[in-house]
C-alpha positions in Angstrom: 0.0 0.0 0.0 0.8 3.1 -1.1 2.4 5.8 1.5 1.1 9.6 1.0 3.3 12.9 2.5 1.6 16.2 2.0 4.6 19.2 2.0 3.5 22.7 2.3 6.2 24.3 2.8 9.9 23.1 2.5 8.9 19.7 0.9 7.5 21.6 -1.8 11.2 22.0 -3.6 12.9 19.9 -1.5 11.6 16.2 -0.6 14.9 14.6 0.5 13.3 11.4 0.1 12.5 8.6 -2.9 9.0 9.0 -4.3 7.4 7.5 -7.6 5.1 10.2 -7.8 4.3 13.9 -7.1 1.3 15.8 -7.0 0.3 19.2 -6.2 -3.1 19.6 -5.0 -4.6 21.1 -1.4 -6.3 20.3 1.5 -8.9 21.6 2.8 -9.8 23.7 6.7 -6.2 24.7 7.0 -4.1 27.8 6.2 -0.6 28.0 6.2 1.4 30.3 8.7 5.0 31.1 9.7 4.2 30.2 13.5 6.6 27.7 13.8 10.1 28.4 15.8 12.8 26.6 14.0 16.1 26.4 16.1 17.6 23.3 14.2 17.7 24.4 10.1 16.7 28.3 10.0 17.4 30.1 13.5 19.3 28.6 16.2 17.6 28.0 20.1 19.1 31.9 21.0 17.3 33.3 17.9 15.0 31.3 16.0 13.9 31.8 12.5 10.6 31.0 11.5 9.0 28.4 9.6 5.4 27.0 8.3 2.8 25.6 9.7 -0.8 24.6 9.6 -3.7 26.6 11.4 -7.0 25.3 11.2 -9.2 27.7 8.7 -12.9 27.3 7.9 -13.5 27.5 4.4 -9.8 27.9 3.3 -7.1 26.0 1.7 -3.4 25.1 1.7 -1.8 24.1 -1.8 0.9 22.1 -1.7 2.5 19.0 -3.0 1.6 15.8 -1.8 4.4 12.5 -2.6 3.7 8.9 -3.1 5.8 6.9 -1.9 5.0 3.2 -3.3 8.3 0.7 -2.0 8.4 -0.4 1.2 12.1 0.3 2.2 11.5 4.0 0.6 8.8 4.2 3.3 10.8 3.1 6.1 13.9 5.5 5.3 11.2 8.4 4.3 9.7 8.0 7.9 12.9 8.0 9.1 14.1 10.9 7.5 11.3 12.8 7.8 10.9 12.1 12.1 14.5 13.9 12.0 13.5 16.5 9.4 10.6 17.5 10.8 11.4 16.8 14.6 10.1 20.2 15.5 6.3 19.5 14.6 4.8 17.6 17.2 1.8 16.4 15.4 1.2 14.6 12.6 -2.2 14.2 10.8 -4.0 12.1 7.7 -6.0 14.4 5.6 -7.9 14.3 2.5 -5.8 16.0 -0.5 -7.3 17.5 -3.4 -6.3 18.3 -6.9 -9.4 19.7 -8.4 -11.4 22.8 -6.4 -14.7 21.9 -7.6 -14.6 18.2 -6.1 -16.1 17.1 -3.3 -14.4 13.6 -3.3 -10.8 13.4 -2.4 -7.8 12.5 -4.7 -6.2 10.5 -2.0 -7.1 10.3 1.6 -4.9 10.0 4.7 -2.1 12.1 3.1 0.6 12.3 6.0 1.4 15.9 7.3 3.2 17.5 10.3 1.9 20.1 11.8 3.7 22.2 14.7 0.6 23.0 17.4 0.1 25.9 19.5 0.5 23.7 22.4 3.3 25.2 24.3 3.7 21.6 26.6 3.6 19.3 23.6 5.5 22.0 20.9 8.5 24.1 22.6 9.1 26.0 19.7 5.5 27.6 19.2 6.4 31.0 18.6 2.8 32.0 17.4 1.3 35.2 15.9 3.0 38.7 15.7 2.4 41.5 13.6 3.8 41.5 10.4 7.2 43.5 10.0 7.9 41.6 13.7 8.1 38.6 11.7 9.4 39.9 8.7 12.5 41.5 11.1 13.0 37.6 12.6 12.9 36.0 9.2 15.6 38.4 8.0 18.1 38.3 10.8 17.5 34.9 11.3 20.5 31.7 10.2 20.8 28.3 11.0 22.5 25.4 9.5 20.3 25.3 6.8 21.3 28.6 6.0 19.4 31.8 5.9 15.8 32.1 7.6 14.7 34.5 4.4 16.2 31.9 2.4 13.2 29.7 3.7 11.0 32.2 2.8 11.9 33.2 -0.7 12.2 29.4 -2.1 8.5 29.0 -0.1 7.4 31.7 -2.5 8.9 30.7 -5.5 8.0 26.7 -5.0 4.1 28.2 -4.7 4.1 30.4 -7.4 5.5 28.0 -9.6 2.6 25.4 -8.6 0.0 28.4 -9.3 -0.5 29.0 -5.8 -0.4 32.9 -4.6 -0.3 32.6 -0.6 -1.2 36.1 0.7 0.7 35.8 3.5 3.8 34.4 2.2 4.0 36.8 -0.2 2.8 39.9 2.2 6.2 38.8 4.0 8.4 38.4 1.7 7.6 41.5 0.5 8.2 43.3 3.7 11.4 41.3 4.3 12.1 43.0 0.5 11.0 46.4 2.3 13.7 46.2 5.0 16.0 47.7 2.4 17.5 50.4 4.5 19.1 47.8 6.7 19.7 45.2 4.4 20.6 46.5 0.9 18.0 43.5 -0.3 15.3 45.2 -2.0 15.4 48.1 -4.4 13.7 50.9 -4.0 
């Protein structure tokens, strides 16, 4: 049987994994958010960057890519992989993924996907909402060992906008992270 991994944010450019196929779709009563701390790739535990992850959202979707992995072993070192990967998220859920907005049926159902709560006792690195440029400011100062935190965000917007996908609020920050051209020499003006 068939293993399913939904990426929305990362995994979108870069699975790290063997999969036989790959398919961008949504699912559905979620929205993406940079709310997640990260203090092992894109910030370090004295300032972390921040990274994606799912809110639940009435009536909204996330777009992203979902993986199928069909080979047993390339399950078993996926998993693997991935509980090192995405260590940070302390949930993981199976949802229905969809590639067509006008069905009501699922593509597949019980895609895999991580999901970093706002439950300070189970998810330590729940940093939460802030007001935009507060976040912007963190994304751009931030650096781990997966390089730059604004890294993160630029290949996030560029991996969505080449699906089709137009995320207001990835592209609200990376445009004020853009804006912070006085102190960073980034954006023109």
């Amino acid at each position: 049987m068939a293993m399913w991994v939904f990426g929305y944010g990362s995994l979108i450019w870069k699975a790290g994994f063997n999969y036989d196929d790959r398919v961008v779709g949504f699912i559905k009563g979620y929205r993406r958010v940079f709310y997640q701390g990260s203090t092992d790739h894109r910030g370090t535990p004295e300032y972390p960057g921040r990274t994606v992850t799912l809110e639940p959202a009435d009536g909204e979707v996330c777009w992203g890519v979902a993986y199928k992995i069909s080979k047993k072993e390339d399950q078993e070192v996926a998993l693997t992989y991935l509980e090192v990967r995405e260590k940070q998220y302390d949930e993981k859920a199976y949802l229905d993924f969809f590639t067509d907005p006008a069905a009501t049926t699922p593509a597949v159902s019980g895609v895999m996907v991580y999901i970093g709560s706002p439950d300070k006792r189970h998810n330590q690195n729940y940093l939460g909402p802030a007001p935009l440029e507060e976040i912007a400011k963190q994304i751009f100062y931030a650096e781990g060992p997966s390089g730059p935190n604004r890294d993160y965000l630029f290949h996030l917007e560029s991996a969505l906008l080449q699906i089709g996908c137009k995320d207001k609020h990835v592209i609200d920050l990376a445009n004020e992270v853009r804006r912070i051209h006085p102190e960073t020499g980034l954006a023109d003006s």
